[in-house]
N, C-alpha and C positions, 0 to 999 in steps of 0.2 A: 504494500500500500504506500502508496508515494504525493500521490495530491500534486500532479508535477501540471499537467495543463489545465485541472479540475479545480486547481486554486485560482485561476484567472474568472470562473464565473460561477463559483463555491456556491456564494453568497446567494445567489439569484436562484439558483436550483433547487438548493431544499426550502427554503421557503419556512424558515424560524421563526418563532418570533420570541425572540432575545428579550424583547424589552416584559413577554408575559413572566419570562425565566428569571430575569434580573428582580421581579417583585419577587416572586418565590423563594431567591434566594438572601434576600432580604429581611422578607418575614420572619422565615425561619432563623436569623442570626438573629433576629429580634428576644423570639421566642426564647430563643436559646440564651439570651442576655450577653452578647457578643458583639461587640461594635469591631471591627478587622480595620487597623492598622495596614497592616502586609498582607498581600494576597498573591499568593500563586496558581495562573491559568492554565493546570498540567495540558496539553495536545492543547492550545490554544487556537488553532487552526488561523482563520484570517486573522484573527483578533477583535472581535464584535463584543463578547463580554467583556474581553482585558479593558477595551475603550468605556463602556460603561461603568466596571465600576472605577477608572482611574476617573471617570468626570463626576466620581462621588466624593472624591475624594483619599482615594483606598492608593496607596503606594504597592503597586502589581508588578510583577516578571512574569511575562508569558515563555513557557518551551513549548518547543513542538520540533518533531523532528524532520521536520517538511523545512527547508530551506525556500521553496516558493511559498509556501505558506507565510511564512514567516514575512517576506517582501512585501506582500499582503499587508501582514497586519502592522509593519512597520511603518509603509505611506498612509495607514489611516492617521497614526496616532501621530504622526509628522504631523498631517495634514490638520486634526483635530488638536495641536500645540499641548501634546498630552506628554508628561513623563509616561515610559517605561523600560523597562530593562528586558529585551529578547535575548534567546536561550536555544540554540539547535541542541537538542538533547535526545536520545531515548528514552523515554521514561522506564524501559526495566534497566537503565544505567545512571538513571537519575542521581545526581551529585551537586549538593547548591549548599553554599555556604551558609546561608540565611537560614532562621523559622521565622515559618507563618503564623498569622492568625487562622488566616483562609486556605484552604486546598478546594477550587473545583477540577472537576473533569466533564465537558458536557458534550452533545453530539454525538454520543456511543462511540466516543472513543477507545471505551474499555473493552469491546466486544471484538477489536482488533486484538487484542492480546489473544492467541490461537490456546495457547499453553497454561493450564492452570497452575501450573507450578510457576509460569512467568508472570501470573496475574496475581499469583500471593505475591509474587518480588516488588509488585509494583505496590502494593499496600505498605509493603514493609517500607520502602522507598518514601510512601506519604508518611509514616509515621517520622521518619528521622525530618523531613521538612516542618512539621507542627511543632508547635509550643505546645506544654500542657494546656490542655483546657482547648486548644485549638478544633477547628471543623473542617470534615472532609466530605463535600459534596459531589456526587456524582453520577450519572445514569449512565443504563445501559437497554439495547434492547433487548426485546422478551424473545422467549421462544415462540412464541405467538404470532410477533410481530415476522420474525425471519422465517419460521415456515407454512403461514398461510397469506401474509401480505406479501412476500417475499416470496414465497416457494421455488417451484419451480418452472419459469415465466417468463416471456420476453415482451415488451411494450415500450413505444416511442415516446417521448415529447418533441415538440419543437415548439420555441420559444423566438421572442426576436435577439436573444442574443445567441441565443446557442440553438442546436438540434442536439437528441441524444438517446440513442435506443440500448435499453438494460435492460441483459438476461440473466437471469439469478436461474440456481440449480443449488435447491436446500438437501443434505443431506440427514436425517434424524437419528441413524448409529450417533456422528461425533458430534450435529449438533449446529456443524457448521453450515453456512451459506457461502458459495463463490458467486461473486458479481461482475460481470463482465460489463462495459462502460464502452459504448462506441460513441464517439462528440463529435460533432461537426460546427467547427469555430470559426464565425464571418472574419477575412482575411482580407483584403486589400481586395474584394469587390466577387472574391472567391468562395469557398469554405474547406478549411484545413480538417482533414480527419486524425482524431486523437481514437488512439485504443489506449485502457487501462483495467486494472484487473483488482478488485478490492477480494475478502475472504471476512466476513465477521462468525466470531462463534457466538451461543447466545450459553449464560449460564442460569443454572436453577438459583432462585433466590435462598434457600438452606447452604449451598456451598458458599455465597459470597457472602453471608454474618458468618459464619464458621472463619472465612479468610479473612474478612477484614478483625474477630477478635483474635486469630491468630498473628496478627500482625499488630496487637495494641491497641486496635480501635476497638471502640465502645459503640456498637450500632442504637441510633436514637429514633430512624424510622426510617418507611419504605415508602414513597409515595407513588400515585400515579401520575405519570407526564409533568411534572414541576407542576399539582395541583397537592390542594391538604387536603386527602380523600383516599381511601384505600385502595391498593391495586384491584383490580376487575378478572374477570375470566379475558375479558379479550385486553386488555393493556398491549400498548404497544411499548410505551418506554417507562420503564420503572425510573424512578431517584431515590437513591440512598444519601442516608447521613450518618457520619461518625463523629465521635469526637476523641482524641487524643487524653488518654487517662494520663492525670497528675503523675502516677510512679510507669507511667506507660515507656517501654525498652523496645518495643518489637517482640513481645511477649503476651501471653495470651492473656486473657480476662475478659469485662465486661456485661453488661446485662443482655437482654433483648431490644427488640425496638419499639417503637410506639406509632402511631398514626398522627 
């Protein structure tokens, strides 16, 4: 997964809305009685949340290990006269000298970790970034989502910026979904054909409170879609929250979560 010509029309494609995500994640630091100083944008992709919350005020590092990604979100925050500090990183090699208040991860970025054994690395990884007391936010999609919205399927968009026909092929042994990405990008009066190949796996929500307290984190609840409402039978994208236990090592503990 590389986001290498998909980061030029990211934004426009999936069709987020940031700004419902940005309340949610809001609230919920509310609730939690957390005001975040420092915040880290883990896979920040263009950089649409990094940009919101540094116009809150919140002093943010985005990583991501998309290097066009990252160009992306560097000419926004230029453009928008924002501090931040970008990061080409992997996050199962993640190494940053700072703690956070904030850890998100959003976009189902976590559903690209193929390896559950790399996806506990990468908890463990958020752990050494938080301060005690700190939050770690972040969804992923459901099995749900990747094998009946996704399945096994092929269908076009065109749009006026891009054209783009996706075939997904869901396998349910491991779980995973391959997505194959054919783009047609207006060129100097032309259109340039990109091919790219994405793979998300989806996990059962019992393995990842299991990962994330084995990794330190104290899971505080599951939502559906960055709403305060319990997951669904058909949920497409779950969010989780942890918080970073006071004697918290990268060692297990923690309670359940809550709604």
């Amino acid at each position: 997964m590389k986001y290498t010509a998909l980061s030029v029309v990211y934004d426009r494609l999936i069709g987020v809305d940031y700004d419902r995500w940005l309340r949610y994640v809001w609230q919920l630091l509310a609730r939690c009685g957390l005001q975040p100083k420092k915040a880290l944008d883990l896979a920040c992709g263009s950089g649409e949340m990094a940009v919101r919350l540094a116009r809150l005020g919140v002093d943010v590092t985005g990583v991501d290990a998309s290097c066009d990604m990252l160009a992306v979100a560097e000419a926004k925050l230029r453009e928008a006269g924002l501090p931040c500090l970008l990061i080409q990183q992997d996050m199962r090699q993640l190494e940053l000298p700072e703690e956070y208040d904030l850890v998100i991860c959003c976009c189902d970025s976590l559903n690209y970790i193929l390896s559950p054994r790399a996806l506990q690395k990468v908890f463990k990884n958020v752990n050494r970034c938080l301060r005690p007391g700190g939050l770690f936010i972040f969804d992923l999609n459901t099995r749900y989502k990747l094998a009946n919205v996704y399945g096994t399927s092929s269908y076009g968009v065109n749009t006026p910026e891009a054209s783009y026909i996706l075939e997904t092929d869901y396998e349910p042994a491991s779980r995973i979904c391959d997505m194959h990405l054919t783009m047609f990008l207006p060129e100097d009066g032309r259109y340039r054909k990109v091919e790219e190949k994405h793979r998300q796996r989806a996990y059962p929500t019992r393995f990842i409170l299991q990962a994330l307290r084995r990794a330190g984190l104290c899971p505080l609840a599951v939502h559906d879609d960055y709403r305060f409402r319990l997951p669904r039978k058909h949920t497409e994208r779950l969010v989780f929250a942890a918080a970073k236990l006071a004697s918290s090592s990268g060692g297990s503990g923690g309670s359940g979560p809550t709604a």
